[in-house]
Every structure is written in structure tokens, then in C-alpha cells.
N, C-alpha and C positions, 0 to 999 in steps of 0.2 A: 446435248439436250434433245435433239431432231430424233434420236435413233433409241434413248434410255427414258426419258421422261412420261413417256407413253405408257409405264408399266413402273415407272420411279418416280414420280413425279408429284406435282401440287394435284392431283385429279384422285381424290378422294376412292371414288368405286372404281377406277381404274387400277388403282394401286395391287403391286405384288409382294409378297414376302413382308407387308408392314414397312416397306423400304421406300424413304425418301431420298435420291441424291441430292435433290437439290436445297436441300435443309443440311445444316452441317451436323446440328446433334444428332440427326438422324442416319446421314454418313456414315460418321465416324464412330458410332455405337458398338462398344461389344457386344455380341451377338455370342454367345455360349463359345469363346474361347477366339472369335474371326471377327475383323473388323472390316465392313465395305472399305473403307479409306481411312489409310494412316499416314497421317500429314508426314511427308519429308521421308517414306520410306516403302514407296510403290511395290520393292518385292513384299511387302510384308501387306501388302492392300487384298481383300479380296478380290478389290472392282480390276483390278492387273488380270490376276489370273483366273477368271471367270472368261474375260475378252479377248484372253491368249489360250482357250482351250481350242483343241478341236472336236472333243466330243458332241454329238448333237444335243445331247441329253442334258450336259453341263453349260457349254457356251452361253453366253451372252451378247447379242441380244439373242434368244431361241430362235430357230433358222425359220420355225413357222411363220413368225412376224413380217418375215421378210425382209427386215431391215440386218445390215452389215455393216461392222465399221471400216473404213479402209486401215490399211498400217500409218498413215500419217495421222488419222484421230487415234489410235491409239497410243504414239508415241505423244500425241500432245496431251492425251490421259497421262501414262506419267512421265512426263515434265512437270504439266500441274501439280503430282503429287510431290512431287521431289522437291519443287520448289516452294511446299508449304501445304498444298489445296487449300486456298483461300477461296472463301466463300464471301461475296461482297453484292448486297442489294443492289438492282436498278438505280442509277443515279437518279432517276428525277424523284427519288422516294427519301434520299439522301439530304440531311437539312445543310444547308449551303454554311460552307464555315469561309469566313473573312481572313487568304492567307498571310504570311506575315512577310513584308517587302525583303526579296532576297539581300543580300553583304553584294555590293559591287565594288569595282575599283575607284572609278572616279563618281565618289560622292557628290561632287560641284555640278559634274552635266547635268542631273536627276533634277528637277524642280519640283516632280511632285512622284506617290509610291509608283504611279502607273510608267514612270520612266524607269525606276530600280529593277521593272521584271522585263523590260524594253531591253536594256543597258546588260543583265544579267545573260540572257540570249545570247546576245551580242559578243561578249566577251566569253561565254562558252565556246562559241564560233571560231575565236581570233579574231573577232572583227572589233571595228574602227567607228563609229556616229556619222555620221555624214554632217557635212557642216548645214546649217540651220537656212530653210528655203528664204528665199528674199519675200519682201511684203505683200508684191505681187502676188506669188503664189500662194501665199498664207493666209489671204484675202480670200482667194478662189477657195482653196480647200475648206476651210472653215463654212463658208457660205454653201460650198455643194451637199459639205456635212453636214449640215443644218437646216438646211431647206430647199435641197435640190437644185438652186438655182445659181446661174454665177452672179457676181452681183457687179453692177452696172460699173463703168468709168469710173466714175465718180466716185463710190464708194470704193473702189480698189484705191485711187488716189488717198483717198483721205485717210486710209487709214494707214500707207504707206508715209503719207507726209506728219501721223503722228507719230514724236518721239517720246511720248510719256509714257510713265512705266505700266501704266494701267489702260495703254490702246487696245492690247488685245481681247482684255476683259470686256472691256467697254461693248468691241468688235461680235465678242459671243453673247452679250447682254439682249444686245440690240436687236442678233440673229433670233434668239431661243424668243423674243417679244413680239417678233412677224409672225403673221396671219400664215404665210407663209411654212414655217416653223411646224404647226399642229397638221397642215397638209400634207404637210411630206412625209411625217413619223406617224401620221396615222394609217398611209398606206401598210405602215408594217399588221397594224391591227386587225384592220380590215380583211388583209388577206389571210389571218389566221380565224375569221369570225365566219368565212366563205362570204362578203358580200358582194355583192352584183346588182347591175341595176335592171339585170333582166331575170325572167325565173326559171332560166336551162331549161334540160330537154330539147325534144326536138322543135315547137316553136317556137320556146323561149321568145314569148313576151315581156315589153318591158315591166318593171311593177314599178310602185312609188314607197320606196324603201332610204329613200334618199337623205330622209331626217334624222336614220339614224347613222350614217354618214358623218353628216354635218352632228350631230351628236358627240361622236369622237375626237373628231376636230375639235369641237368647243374644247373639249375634255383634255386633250394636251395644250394648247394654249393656255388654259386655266389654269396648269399645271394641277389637275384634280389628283389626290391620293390614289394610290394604287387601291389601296381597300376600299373605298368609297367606286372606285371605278368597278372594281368586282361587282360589288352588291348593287349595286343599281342596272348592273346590265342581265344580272341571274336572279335578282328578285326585286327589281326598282318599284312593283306593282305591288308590292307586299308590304310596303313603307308607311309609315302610317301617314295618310293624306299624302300620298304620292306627289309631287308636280309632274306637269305633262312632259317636264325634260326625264324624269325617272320612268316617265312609262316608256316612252319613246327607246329608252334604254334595253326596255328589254326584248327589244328588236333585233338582238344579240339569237333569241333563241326562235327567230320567225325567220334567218337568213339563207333554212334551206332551199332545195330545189323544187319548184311545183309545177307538176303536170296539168295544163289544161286543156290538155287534148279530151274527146269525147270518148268513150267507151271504157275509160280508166277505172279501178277498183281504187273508192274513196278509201278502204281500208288497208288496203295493200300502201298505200302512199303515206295513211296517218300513220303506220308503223317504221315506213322509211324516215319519215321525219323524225319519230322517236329517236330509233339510232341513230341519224345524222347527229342531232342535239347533243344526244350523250356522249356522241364520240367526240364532238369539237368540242362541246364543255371538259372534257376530260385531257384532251390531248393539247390543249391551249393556256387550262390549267396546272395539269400535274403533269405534263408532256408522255402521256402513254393514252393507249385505246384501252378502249374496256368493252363494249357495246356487239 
């Protein structure tokens, strides 16, 4: 793509010869008798022998460009082809399919599907489960997964001196229901939203941005829907009769960086913030840049 897309590629007025590689019907098109790429049969590809010429005049990429491919991109041109040229979207464009829990040997270990792709692993490996950690540590784990913390004496005790079938649930009930709980999982958030409690640069002053902080926080503890958490943090102000925990929300898109040092160009900065915005709305939602 680094070396062909620049002249093959999604870029409209750049394009050459009407040729997209990276489009498959565009590829693999007959073209009055020649096909750029024939799946599963690289001699037969033009995109081969275009890149194996040494002509100047014929080669690929043209030597003017300046760009070359080495011999190991070209043999990984066909191997691709050999082995199909599959042509496959960007995953994060990809709608998420639910797969279906592998066949393991011992059905009885699995208690739930996320052990069956555990177990499957495992036994691809030649490997063996490890026998099950004592209470103690399943205390700790559960609690550091859960809220960052360990959790005290006492609670490690008690829920080792529970034998009922229902202590562990109890154990994760308890965890996912502390305060605790929406402060830990919210740092994941947070640091995809870029917050801070100061406003970078170089004297990055603090600001008071902190509510929407504590915003998110609320927001996992309450266990708020996912869609509801979108919309109120990209348009909570558009809501009809907003509350001020919805406007607060949309302090989601006021999280970048601001200079207030003197001599700064207000406009050079209102267009940094644009693209900040677009790209962490983009890159946090559909996980790619755009901006």
C-alpha cells in the first residue's frame, strides 16, 4: 500500500490507469484480455509481472516516483495472490459477530462459553488447567479486577469461610456495587476521552473539568447503557430539556488541550481543537482517525 496506493489507490484525482488495488472488483477486473490480480494464480496476475519487470518504461512502481519494492514485498505480492488475494475491510468497520464456543475435551471444567475458548487453547497446546486458586487469592483477583483494590482482611476471610454455592457471585455482586467499582473502570474512559485535570502545553494550568470526571464515574456505577452514555456525552445539550448531568456530559468534546499562554493565534487553536475532537470522537468510537 506505502509504495502502489499513491497512484492505485482510494485518492480519486490521484488515481492511474482507472486502477484501484485496493478495491477487489477493481483488481481483479478484465481489462481487454489482462487482469491486475487473479486470485490463486500470481503468473497469470498482471500486478506480478509489472513489478518483476526491469524496463523503465513498463516497471511498477515507475522509477520516477521514487518508490521500490524490495524482493520480500514482492514475494509477499504473490503469496497474497496464491493464496487467494483476499481482500478484507479494516476491522473496526467489521460488525462484530458473537463466535460460536469451540468442542473441547473436558466439557465438566468449562462452567461458562469463556472457559470453552480458555480450555480450547489449552488443549491445542497439550496443555493441562491448573488446579483452581485457593479463596484467598480469588478474593484478591476478583477484587483488584474489579476495583483496583485488594480488599481488606476481612473481606478475604469471609468470603473464604463462605461454602455456599452462590459466594462467588455474591463476591462479584458486592464488587461491581462499590463506589469503588465505576472509579477504576472509568479510568479506562477517561483516558480514551484525553482527560486531565490540567490544560497541557507548556503552563498547563489546572482547569475545573472535574465534573465530568465524576460524570463517568456516576455513569458505570449506574450501570448507564452504552447508547445512552454515547448520546449524552456527543449531544447531551441537544436533548430536549437537557439536565445539567447531560450538559456536563458533553465535556467529552471540551477535553482538549488549551493554550493560555499570551501571544497565541485564537484561530490556529479553535482549528486544533476541531481536529482533536474529530479524531478522539472517531478513534474512541469506530477505532480509526479520520481528522
Amino acid at each position: 500500500s506505502e509504495n502502489c496506493f499513491q497512484c492505485h489507490g482510494p485518492d480519486a484525482k490521484a488515481r492511474k490507469a482507472k486502477l484501484r488495488l485496493d478495491d477487489k472488483v477493481s483488481a481483479t477486473k478484465d481489462r481487454d484480455g489482462v487482469r491486475p490480480v487473479v486470485p490463486g494464480d500470481p503468473k497469470a496476475s498482471e500486478l506480478i509481472a509489472r513489478i518483476s519487470l526491469n524496463d523503465p518504461d513498463e516497471v511498477m512502481p515507475p522509477p520516477e516516483t521514487k518508490r521500490f519494492l524490495t524482493e520480500g514485498q514482492k514475494e509477499i505480492l504473490r503469496q497474497w495472490i496464491a493464496e487467494g488475494a483476499g481482500f478484507e475491510s479494516h476491522w473496526s468497520y467489521e460488525k462484530p459477530q458473537r463466535p460460536s464456543p469451540p468442542e473441547v475435551r473436558d466439557r465438566k471444567w468449562s462452567r461458562n462459553e469463556i472457559d470453552h475458548f480458555v480450555l480450547a487453547k489449552l488443549d491445542a497446546a497439550g496443555l493441562r488447567p491448573t488446579k483452581e486458586a485457593d479463596r484467598h487469592a480469588l478474593a484478591r483477583r476478583l477484587s483488584f479486577d474489579l476495583t483496583g483494590l485488594p480488599p481488606t482482611p476481612e473481606e478475604a476471610d469471609a468470603f473464604a469461610d463462605d461454602k455456599s454455592d452462590k459466594a462467588y457471585h455474591k463476591l462479584v455482586d458486592r464488587l461491581l456495587k462499590s463506589n469503588a467499582y465505576g472509579e477504576h473502570w472509568a479510568r479506562q474512559w477517561l483516558d480514551l476521552a484525553r482527560y486531565a485535570d490540567s490544560a497541557g502545553y507548556a503552563d498547563d494550568q489546572p482547569r475545573t473539568i472535574w465534573g465530568y470526571r465524576d460524570w463517568v464515574i456516576r455513569a458505570y456505577n449506574r450501570n448507564m447503557p452504552f447508547d445512552q452514555f454515547t448520546v449524552e456525552q456527543l449531544a447531551g445539550d441537544m436533548l430536549p430539556g437537557p439536565t445539567d448531568d447531560q450538559l456536563i456530559a458533553t465535556a467529552f468534546n471540551r477535553n482538549t488541550q488549551t493554550n493560555n499562554e499570551g501571544g497565541t493565534n485564537d484561530e490556529e487553536f479553535r482549528n486544533v481543537a476541531i481536529v482533536d475532537r474529530v479524531n478522539t470522537t472517531m478513534a474512541t468510537w469506530m477505532g480509526t482517525t479520520i481528522a
